[in-house]
FIGU-646931 format. One record per residue (C-alpha): chain; x, y, z; residue in three letters. Coordinates in nm, 3 decimals. Example, Ala and Ser with C-alpha at 12.3 -4.5 7.8 and 13.67 -1.06 7.14 Angstrom:
% FIGU-646931
SITE   cadena        px        py        pz   residuo
SITE        A     1.230    -0.450     0.780       ala
SITE        A     1.367    -0.106     0.714       ser
***
This chain:
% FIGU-646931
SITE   cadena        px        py        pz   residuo
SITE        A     9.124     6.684    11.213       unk
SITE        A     9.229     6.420    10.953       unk
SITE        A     8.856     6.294    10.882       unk
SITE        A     8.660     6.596    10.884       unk
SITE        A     8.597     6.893    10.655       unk
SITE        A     8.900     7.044    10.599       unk
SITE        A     8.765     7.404    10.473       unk
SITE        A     8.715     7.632    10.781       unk
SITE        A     8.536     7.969    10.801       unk
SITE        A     8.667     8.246    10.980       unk
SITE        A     8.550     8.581    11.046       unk
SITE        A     8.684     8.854    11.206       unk
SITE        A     8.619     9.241    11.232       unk
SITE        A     8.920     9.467    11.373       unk
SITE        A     9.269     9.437    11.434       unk
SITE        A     9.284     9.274    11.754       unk
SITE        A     9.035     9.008    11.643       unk
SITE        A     9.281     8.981    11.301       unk
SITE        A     9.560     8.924    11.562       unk
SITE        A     9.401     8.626    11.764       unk
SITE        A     9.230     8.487    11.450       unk
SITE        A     9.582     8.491    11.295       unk
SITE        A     9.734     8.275    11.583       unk
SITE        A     9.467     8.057    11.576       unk
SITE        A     9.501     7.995    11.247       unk
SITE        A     9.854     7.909    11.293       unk
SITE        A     9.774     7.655    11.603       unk
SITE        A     9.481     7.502    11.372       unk
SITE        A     9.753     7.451    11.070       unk
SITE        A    10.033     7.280    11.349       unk
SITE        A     9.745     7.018    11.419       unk
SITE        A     9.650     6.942    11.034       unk
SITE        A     9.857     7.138    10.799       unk
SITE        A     9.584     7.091    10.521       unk
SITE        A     9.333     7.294    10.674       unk
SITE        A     9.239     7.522    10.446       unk
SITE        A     9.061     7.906    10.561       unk
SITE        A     8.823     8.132    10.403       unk
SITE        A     8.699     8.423    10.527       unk
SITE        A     8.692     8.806    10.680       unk
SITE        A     9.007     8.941    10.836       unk
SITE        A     9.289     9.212    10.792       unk
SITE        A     9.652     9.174    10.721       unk
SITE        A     9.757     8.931    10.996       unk
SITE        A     9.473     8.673    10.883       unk
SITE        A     9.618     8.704    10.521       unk
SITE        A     9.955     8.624    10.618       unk
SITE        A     9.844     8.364    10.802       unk
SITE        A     9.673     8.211    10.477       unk
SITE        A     9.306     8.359    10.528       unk
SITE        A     9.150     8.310    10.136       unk
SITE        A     8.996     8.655    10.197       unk
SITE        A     8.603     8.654    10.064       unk
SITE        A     8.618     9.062    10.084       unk
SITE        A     8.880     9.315    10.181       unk
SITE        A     8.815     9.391    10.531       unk
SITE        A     9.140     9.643    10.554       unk
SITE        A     8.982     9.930    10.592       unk
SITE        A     8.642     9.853    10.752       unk
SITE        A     8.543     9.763    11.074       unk
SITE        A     8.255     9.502    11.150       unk
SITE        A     8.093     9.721    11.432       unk
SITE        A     7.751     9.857    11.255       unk
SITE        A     7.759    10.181    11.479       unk
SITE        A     8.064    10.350    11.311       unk
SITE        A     7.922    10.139    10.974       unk
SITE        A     7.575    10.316    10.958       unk
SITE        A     7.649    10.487    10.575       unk
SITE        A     7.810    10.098    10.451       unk
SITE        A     7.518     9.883    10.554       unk
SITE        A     7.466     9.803    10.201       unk
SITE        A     7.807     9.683    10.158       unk
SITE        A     7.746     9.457    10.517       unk
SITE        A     7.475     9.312    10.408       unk
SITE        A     7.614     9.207    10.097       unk
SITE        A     7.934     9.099    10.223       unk
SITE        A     7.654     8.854    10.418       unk
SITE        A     7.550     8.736    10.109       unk
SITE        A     7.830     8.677     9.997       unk
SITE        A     7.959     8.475    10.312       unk
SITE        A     7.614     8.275    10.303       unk
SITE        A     7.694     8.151     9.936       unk
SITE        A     7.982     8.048    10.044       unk
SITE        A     7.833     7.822    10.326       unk
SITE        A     7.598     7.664    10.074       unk
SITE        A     7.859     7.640     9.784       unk
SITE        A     8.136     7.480     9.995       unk
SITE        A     8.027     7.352    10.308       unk
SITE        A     8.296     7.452    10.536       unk
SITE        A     8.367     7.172    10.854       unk
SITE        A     8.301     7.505    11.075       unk
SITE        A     8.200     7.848    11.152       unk
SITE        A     8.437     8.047    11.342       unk
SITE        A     8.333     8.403    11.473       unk
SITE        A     8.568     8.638    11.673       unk
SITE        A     8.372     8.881    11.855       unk
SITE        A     8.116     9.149    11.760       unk
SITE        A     7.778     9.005    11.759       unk
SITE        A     7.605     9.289    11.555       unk
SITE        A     7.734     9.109    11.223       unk
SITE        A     7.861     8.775    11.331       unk
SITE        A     7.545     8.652    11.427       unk
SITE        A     7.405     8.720    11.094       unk
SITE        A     7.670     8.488    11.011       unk
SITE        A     7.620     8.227    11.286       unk
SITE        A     7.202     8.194    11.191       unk
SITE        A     7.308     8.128    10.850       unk
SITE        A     7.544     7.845    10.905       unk
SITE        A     7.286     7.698    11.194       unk
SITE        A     7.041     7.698    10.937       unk
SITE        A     7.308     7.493    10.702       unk
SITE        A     7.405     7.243    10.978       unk
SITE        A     7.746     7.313    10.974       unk
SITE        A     7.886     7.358    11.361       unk
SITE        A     7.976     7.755    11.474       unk
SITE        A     8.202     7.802    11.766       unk
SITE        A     8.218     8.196    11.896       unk
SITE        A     8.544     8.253    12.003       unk
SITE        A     8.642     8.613    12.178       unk
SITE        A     8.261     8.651    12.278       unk
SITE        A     8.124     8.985    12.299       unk
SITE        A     8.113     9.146    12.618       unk
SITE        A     7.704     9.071    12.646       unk
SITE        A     7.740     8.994    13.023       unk
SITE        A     7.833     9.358    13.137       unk
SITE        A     7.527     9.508    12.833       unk
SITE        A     7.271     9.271    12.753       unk
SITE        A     7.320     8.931    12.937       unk
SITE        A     6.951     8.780    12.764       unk
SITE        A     7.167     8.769    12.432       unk
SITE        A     7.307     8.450    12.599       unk
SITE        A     7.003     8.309    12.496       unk
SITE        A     7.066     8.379    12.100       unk
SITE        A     7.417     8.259    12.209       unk
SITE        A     7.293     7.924    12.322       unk
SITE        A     7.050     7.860    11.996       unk
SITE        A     7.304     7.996    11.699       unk
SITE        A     7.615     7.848    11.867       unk
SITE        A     7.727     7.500    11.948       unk
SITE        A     8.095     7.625    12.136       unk
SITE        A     8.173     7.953    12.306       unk
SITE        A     8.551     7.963    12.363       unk
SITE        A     8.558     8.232    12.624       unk
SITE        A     8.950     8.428    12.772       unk
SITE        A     8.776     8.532    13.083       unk
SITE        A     8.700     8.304    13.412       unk
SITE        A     8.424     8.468    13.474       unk
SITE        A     8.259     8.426    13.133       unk
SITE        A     8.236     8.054    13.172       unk
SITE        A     8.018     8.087    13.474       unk
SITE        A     7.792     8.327    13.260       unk
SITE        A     7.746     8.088    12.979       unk
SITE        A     7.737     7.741    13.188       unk
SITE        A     7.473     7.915    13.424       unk
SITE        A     7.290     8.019    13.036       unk
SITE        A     7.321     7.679    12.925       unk
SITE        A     7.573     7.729    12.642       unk
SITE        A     7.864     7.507    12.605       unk
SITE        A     8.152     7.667    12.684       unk
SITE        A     8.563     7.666    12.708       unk
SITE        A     8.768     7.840    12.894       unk
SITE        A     9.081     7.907    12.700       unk
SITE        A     9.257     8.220    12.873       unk
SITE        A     9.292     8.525    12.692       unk
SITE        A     9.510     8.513    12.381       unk
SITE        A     9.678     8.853    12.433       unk
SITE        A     9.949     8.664    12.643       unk
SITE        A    10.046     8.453    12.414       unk
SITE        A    10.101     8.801    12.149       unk
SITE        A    10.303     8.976    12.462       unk
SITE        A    10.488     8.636    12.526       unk
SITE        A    10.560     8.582    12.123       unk
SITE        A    10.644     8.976    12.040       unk
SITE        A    10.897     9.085    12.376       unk
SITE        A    10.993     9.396    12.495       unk
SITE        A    11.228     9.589    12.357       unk
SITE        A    11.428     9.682    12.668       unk
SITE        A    11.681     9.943    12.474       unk
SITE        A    11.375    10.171    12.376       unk
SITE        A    11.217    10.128    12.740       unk
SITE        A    11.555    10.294    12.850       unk
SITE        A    11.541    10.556    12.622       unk
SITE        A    11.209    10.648    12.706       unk
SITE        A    11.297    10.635    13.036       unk
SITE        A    11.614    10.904    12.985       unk
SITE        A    11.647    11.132    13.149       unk
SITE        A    11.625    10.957    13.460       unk
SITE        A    11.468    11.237    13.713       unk
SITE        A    11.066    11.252    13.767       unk
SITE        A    10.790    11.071    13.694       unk
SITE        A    10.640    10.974    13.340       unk
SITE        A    10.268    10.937    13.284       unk
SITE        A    10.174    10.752    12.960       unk
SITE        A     9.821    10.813    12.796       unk
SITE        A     9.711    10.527    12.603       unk
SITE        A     9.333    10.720    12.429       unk
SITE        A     9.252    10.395    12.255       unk
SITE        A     9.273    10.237    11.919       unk
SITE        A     8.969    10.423    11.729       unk
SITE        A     8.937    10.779    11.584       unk
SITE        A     8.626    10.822    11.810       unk
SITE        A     8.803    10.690    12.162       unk
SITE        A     9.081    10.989    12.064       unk
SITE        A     8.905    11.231    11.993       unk
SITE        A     8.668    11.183    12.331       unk
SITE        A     8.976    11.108    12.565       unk
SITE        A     9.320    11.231    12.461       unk
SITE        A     9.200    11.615    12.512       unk
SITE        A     9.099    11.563    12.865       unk
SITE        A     9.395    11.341    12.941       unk
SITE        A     9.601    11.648    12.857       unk
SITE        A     9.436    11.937    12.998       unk
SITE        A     9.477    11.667    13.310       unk
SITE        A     9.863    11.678    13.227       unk
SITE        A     9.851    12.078    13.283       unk
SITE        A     9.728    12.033    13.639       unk
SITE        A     9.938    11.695    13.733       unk
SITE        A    10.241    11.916    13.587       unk
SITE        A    10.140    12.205    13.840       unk
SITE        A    10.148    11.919    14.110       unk
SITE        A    10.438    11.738    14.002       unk
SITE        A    10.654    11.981    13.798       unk
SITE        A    10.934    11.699    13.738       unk
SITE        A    10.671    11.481    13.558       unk
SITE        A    10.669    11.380    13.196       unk
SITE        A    10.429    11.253    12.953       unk
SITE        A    10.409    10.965    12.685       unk
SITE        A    10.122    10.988    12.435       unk
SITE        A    10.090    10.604    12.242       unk
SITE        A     9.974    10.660    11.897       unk
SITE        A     9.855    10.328    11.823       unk
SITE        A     9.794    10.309    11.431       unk
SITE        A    10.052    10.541    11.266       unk
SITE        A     9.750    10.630    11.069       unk
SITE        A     9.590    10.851    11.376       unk
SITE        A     9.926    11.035    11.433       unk
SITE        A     9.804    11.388    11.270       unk
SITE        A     9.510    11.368    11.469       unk
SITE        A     9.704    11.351    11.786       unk
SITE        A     9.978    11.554    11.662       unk
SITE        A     9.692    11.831    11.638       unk
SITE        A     9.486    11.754    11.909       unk
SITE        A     9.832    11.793    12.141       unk
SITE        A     9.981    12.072    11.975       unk
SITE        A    10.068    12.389    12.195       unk
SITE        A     9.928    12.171    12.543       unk
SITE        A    10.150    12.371    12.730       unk
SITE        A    10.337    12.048    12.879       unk
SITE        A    10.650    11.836    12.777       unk
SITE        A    10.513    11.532    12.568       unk
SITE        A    10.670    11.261    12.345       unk
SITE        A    10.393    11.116    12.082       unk
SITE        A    10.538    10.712    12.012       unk
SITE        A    10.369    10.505    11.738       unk
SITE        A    10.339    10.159    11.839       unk
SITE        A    10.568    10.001    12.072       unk
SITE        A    10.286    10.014    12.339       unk
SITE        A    10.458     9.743    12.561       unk
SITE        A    10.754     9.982    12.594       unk
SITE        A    10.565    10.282    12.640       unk
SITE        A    10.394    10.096    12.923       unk
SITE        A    10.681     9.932    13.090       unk
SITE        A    10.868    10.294    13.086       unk
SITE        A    10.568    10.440    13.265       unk
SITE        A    10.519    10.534    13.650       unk
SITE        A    10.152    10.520    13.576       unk
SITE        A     9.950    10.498    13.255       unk
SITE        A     9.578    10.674    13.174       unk
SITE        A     9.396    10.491    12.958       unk
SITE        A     9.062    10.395    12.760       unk
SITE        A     8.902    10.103    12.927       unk
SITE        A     8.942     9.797    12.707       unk
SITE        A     9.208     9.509    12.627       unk
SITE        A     9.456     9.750    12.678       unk
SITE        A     9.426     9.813    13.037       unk
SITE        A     9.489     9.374    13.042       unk
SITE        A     9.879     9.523    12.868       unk
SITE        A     9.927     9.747    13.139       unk
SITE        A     9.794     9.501    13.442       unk
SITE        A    10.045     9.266    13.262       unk
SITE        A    10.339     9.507    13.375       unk
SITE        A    10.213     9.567    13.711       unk
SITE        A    10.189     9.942    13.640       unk
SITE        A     9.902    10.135    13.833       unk
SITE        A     9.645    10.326    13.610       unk
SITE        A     9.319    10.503    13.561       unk
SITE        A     9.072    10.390    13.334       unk
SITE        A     8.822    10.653    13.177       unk
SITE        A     8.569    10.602    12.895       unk
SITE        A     8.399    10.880    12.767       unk
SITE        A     8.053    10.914    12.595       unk
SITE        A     7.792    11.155    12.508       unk
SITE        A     7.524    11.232    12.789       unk
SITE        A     7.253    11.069    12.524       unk
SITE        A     7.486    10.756    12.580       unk
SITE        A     7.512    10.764    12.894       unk
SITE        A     7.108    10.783    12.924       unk
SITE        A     7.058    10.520    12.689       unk
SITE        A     7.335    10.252    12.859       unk
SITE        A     7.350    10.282    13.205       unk
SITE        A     7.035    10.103    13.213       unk
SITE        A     7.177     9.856    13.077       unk
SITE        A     7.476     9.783    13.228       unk
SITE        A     7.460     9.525    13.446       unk
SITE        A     7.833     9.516    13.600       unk
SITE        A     7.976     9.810    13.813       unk
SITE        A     8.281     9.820    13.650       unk
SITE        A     8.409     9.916    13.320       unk
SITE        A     8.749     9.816    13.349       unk
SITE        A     8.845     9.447    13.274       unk
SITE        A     9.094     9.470    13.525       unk
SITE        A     8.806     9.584    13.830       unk
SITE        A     8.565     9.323    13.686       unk
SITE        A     8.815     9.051    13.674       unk
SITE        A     8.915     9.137    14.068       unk
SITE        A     8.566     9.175    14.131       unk
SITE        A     8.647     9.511    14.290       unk
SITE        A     8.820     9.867    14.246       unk
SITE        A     9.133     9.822    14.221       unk
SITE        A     9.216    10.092    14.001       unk
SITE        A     9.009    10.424    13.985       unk
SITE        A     8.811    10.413    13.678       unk
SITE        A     8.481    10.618    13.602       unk
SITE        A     8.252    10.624    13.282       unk
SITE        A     8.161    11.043    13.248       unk
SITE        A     7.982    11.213    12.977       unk
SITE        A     8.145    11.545    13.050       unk
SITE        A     8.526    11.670    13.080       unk
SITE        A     8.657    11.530    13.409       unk
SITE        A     9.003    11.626    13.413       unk
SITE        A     8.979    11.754    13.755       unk
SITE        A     8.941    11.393    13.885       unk
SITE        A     9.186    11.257    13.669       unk
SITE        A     9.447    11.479    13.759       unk
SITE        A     9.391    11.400    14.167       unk
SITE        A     9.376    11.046    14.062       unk
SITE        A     9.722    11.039    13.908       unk
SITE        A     9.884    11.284    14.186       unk
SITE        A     9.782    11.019    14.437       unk
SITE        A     9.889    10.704    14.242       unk
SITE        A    10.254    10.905    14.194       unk
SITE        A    10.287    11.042    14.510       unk
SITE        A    10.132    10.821    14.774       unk
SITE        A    10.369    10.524    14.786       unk
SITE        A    10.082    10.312    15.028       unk
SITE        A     9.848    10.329    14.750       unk
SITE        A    10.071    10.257    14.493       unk
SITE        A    10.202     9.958    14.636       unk
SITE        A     9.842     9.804    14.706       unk
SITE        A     9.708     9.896    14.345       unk
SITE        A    10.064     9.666    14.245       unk
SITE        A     9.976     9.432    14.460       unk
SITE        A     9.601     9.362    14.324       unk
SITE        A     9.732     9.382    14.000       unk
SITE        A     9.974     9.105    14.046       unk
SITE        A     9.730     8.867    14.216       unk
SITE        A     9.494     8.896    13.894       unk
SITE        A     9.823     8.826    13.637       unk
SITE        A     9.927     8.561    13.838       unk
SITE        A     9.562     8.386    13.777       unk
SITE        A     9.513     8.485    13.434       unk
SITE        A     9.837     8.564    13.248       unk
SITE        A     9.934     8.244    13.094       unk
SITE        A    10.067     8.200    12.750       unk
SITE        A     9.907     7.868    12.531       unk
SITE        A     9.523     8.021    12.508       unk
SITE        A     9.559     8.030    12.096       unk
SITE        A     9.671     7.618    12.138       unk
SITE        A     9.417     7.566    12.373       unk
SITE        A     9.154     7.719    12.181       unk
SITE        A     9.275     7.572    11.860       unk
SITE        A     9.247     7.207    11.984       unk
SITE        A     8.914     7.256    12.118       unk
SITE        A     8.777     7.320    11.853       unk
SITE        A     8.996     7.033    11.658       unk
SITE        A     8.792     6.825    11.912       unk
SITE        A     8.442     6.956    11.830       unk
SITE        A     8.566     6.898    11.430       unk
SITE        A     8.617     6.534    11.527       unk
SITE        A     8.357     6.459    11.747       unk
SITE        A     8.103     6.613    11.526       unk
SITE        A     8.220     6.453    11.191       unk
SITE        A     8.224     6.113    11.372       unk
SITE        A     7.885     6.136    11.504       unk
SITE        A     7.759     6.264    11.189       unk
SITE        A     7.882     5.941    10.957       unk
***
């Protein structure tokens, strides 16, 4: 990256996008330590030496939960757009949610300088012609799924596959194997870990039918004991409430979600990156996501893969139950999570599956990977342009 613009744009919107922009940041700076970035991100992107052009802390870039902010969006636009014209950065690089970063990516098109999209929005499971905006505002998609790539090649759109850079975090961060065993203590029955998601909304919709679940598993199962992951230390009155007098022996832990899983017997869960952690362990699971019935009108018609679990769509089947629902299933859940405990056949082949897909996928280096494909675009496109 010696010869080329040395200024580089990144934007990000929510903590796990801060996390993987962060390591790529750091893989960009081991290949040309005078790379300089500017910016959206959070707290890791800062420490990683993001020259923040507006606090993105506390907001999220996903316009549905931003509805009363759009004014402060679209000026935060503005501002990233002067910054494109004033300095001229050697690229563009956008970390997931199209709804703001494509704002972003037209603006920089417009400017000539080069956009790569790396962590691409999930448009092939909701809204697969998108690939066309993809292929028109974006010179590189840098995708962490297999199956991605044949979406975008088949669409036209350049694309890399890089592997998902949530290995390389689990590789870098560990286990810590003293607090599995504590979780673990005392040793008799089974322990169920609910993992309701990241957001306030994904809580609020899921943890109280994960637990009125727990009542009937516990009926089932009277040995069993639960785990409730509090991801963000900032949500843990609202589960502290939303648990209180349950009627079943819990244990609410704040972080420390590898542990959690890893001390587990099976985990319940919100369908996301998360359910890649637990796959990662080789721990069986259900997946639920919950929405209103107005949702669920408005997006079924859209959807245009069976499966809303990355680990089903990745396998390219059900290996784990999993079921989008509108409407308190706790009935199901609770059957689900007796058979996954008790039936040792079905266990073992939901293991099994699970395995197969790690073994493909699980590899650490994606952030290096990533980071010196897009050193290669920087040098191929400088060199072309003199």
């Amino acid at each position: 990256m010696a010869e080329t613009n040395k200024k580089i744009f990144i934007s990000a919107g929510e903590s796990s996008g801060d996390i993987h922009g962060a390591n790529l940041m750091h893989c960009l700076l081991e290949r040309d330590p005078g790379v300089t970035f500017y910016g959206l991100g959070k707290e890791k992107m800062r420490q990683a030496g993001l020259h923040s052009l507006h606090d993105m802390s506390k907001k999220s870039l996903m316009w549905l939960h931003a509805l009363t902010e759009i004014s402060t969006f679209w000026k935060i636009k503005k501002e990233c757009v002067s910054f494109f014209r004033r300095e001229r950065p050697g690229v563009v690089i956008l970390i997931d949610y199209c709804g703001f970063n494509f704002h972003l990516a037209r603006a920089a098109k417009k400017l000539g300088i080069p956009v790569v999209y790396y962590v691409c929005p999930q448009i092939w499971a909701h809204g697969p012609w998108r690939a066309k905006k993809m292929k028109k505002l974006v010179d590189k998609v840098i995708v962490i799924y297999p199956f991605e790539k044949a979406f975008y090649d088949k669409a036209g759109v350049p694309t890399f596959y890089a592997g998902h850079p949530l290995f390389d975090e689990i590789s870098k961060i560990g286990v810590n194997e003293d607090m599995v065993s504590r979780l673990m203590k005392p040793e008799a029955g089974c322990i169920i870990s609910f993992l309701p998601g990241s957001r306030k909304q994904e809580i609020v919709r899921l943890l109280p039918m994960f637990l009125r679940s727990a009542l009937l598993i516990k009926q089932a199962i009277p040995s069993v004991r639960f785990i409730i992951s509090c991801n963000d230390a900032h949500h843990l009155d609202l589960i502290t409430a939303l648990a209180k007098d349950v009627g079943v022996p819990y244990q609410i832990v704040v972080g420390n979600a590898h542990e959690i899983i890893k001390a587990s017997d099976l985990c319940m869960a919100s369908a996301g990156t998360v359910t890649l952690q637990i796959a990662y362990f080789r721990k069986p699971m259900i997946i639920a996501y919950k929405i209103s019935l107005f949702g669920c009108f408005v997006v079924k018609p859209f959807l245009t893969t069976p499966y809303i679990g990355l680990v089903n769509r990745l396998a390219g089947k059900m290996i784990v139950p999993e079921r989008l629902m509108y409407r308190d299933n706790a009935g199901w859940l609770s059957r689900q999570a007796i058979q996954l405990t008790s039936d040792e056949r079905k266990r073992s082949d939901c293991v099994r599956e699970l395995s197969a897909i790690m073994e493909q996928i699980a590899k650490p280096g994606a952030s290096a990977r990533a980071a010196e494909e897009i050193a290669t675009l920087l040098r191929h496109y400088y060199h072309d342009d003199k």
